[in-house]
DRENSE-636920 format. One record per residue: x negated, y, z of N, C-alpha, C in turn. Coordinates in Angstrom, 1 decimal. Atoms other than C-alpha are relative to their C-alpha. Layout:
<recs>
@n_x X	n_y Y	n_z Z	ca_x X	ca_y Y	ca_z Z	c_x X	c_y Y	c_z Z
...
</recs>
This chain:
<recs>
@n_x -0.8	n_y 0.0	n_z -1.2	ca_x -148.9	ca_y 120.8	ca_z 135.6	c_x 0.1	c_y 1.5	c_z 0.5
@n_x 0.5	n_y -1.3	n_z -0.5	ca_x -150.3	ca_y 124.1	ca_z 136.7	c_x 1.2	c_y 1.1	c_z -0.3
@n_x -1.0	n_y 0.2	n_z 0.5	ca_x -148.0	ca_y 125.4	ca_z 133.6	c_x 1.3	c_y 0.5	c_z 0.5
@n_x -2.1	n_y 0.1	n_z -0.1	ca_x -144.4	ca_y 124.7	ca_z 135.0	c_x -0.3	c_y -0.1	c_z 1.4
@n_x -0.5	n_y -0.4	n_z -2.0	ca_x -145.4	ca_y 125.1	ca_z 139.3	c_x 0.7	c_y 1.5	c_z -0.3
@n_x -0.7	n_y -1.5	n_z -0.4	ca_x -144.5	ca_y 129.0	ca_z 138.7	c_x 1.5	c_y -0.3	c_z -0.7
@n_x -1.5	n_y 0.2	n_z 0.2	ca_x -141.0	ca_y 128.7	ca_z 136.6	c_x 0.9	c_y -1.3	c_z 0.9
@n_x -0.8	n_y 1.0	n_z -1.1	ca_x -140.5	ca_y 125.3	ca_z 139.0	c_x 0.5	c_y 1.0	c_z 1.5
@n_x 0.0	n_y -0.7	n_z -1.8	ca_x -140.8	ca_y 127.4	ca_z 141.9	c_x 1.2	c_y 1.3	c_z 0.1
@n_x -0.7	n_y -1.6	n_z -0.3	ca_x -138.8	ca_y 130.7	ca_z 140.8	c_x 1.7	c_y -1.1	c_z -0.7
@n_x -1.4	n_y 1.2	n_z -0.2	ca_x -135.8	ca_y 127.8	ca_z 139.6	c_x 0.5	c_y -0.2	c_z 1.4
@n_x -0.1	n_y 0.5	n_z -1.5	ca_x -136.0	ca_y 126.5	ca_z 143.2	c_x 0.6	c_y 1.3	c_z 0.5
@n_x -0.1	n_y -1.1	n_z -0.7	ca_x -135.8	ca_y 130.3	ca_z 144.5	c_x 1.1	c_y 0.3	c_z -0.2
@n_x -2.1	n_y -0.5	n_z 0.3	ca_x -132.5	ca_y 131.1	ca_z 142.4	c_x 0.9	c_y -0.7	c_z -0.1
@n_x -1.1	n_y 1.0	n_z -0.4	ca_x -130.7	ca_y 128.4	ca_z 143.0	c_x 0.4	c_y 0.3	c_z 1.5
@n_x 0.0	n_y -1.0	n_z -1.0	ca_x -131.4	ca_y 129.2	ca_z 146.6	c_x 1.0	c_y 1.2	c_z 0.3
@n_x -0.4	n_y -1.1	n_z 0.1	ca_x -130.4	ca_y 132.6	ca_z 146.2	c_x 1.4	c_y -0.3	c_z -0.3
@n_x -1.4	n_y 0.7	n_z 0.5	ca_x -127.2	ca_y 131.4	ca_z 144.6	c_x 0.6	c_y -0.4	c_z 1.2
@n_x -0.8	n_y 0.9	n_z -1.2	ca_x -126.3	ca_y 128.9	ca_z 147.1	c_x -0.1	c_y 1.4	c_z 1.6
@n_x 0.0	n_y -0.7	n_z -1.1	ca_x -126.9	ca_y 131.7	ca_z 149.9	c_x 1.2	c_y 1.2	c_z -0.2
@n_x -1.2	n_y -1.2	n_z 0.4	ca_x -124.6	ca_y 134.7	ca_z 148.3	c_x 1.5	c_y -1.0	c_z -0.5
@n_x -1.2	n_y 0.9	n_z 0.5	ca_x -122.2	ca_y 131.8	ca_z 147.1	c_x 0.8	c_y -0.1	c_z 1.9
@n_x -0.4	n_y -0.4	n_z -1.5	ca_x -121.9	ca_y 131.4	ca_z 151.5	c_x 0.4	c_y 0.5	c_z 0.3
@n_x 0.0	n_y -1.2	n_z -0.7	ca_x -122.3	ca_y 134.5	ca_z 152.6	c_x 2.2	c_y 0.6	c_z -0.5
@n_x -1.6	n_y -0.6	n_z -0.4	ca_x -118.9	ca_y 135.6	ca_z 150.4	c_x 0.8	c_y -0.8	c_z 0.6
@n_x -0.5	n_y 0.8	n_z -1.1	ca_x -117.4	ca_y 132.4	ca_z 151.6	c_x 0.3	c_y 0.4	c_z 1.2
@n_x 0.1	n_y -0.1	n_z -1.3	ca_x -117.9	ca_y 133.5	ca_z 155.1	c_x 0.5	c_y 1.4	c_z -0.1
@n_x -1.0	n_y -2.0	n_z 0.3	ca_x -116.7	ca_y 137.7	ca_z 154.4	c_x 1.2	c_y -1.2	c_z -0.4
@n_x -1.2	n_y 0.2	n_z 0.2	ca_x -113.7	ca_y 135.8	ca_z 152.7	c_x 0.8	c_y -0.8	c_z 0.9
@n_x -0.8	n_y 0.8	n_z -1.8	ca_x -112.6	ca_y 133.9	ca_z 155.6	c_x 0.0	c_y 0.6	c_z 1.0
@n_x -0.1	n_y -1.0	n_z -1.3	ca_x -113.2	ca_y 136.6	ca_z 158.2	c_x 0.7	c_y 0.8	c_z -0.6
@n_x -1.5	n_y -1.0	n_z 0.2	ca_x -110.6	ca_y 139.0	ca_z 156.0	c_x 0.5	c_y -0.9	c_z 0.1
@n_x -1.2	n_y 0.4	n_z -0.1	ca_x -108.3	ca_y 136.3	ca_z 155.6	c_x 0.6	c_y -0.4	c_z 2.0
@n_x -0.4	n_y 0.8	n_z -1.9	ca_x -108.4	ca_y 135.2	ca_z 159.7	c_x 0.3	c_y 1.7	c_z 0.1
@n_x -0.4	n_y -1.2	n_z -0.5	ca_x -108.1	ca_y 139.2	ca_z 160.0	c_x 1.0	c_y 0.6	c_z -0.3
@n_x -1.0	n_y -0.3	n_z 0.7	ca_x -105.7	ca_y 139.6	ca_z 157.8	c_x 1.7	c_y -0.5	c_z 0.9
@n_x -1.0	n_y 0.6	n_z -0.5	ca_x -103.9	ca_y 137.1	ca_z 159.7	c_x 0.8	c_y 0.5	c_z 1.5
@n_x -0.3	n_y -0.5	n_z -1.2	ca_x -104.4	ca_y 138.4	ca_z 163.0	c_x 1.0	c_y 1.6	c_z 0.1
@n_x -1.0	n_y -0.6	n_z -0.2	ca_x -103.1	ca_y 141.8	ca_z 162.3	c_x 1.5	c_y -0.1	c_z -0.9
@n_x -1.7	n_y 0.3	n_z 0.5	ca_x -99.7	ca_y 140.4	ca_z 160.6	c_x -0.1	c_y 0.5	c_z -1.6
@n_x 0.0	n_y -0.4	n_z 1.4	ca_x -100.8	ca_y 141.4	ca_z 157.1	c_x -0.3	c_y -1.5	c_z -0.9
@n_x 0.0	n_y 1.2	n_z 1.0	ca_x -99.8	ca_y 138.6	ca_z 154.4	c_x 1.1	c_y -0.7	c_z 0.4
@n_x -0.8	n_y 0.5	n_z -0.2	ca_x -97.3	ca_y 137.4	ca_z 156.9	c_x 1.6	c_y 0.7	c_z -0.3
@n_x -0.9	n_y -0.6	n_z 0.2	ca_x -93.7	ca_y 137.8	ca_z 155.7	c_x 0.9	c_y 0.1	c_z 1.3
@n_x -1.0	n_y -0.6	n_z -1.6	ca_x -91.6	ca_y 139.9	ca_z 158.8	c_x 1.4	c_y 0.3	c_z -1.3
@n_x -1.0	n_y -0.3	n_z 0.5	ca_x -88.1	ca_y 139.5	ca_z 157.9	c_x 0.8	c_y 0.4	c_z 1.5
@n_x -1.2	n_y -0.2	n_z -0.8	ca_x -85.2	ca_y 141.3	ca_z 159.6	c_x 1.4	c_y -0.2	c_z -0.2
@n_x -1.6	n_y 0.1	n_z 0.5	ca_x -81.7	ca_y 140.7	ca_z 160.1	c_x 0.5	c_y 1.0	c_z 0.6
@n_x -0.8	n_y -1.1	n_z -0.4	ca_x -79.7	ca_y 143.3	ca_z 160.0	c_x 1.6	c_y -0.3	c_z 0.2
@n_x -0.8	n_y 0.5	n_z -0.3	ca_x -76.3	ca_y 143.2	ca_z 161.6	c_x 1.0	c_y 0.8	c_z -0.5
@n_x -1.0	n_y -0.4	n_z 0.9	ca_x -73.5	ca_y 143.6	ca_z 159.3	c_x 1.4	c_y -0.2	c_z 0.3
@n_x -1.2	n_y 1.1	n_z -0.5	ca_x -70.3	ca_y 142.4	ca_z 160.7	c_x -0.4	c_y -1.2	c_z -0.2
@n_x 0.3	n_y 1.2	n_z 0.3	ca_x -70.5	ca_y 139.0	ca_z 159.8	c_x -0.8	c_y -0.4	c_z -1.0
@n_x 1.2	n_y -0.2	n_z 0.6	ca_x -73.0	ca_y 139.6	ca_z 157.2	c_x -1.2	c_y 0.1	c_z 0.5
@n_x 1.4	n_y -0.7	n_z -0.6	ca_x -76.4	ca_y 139.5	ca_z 157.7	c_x -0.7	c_y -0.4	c_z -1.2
@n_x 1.0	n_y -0.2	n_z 1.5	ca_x -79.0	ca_y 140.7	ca_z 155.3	c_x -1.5	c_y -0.4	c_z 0.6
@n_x 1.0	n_y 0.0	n_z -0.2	ca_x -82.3	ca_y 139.7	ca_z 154.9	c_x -1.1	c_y 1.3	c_z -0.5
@n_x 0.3	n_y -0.9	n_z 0.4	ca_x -84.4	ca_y 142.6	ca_z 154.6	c_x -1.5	c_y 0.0	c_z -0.1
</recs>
C-alpha cells in the first residue's frame, strides 16, 4: 500500500492542477470576451450612408 500512496497522491495533485488552470483560463476568457463587448469590439457598427435613394451599407 505504502507503494502507490506517493504516485496516488501526485495523480490527485495533477488533476487538481488541471482542473484549476482549465478555470482560471475559463475565467481570463470570459473577462476579454465581456470586455471585448463592452468596448464595441466584435460588434458589427454598420453605417448608412446617404445616397439619394440609395443607401449603402458600409
Amino acid at each position: 500500500m505504502r507503494e502507490n500512496f506517493v504516485p496516488m497522491i501526485l495523480r490527485e495533485l495533477w488533476i487538481s492542477i488541471n482542473i484549476f488552470i482549465g478555470d482560471m483560463l475559463e475565467a481570463i476568457q470570459y473577462l476579454v470576451s465581456s470586455k471585448k463587448l463592452e468596448d464595441g469590439f466584435g460588434m458589427v457598427n454598420v453605417a448608412l450612408v446617404n445616397g439619394g435613394e440609395n443607401h449603402k451599407i458600409m
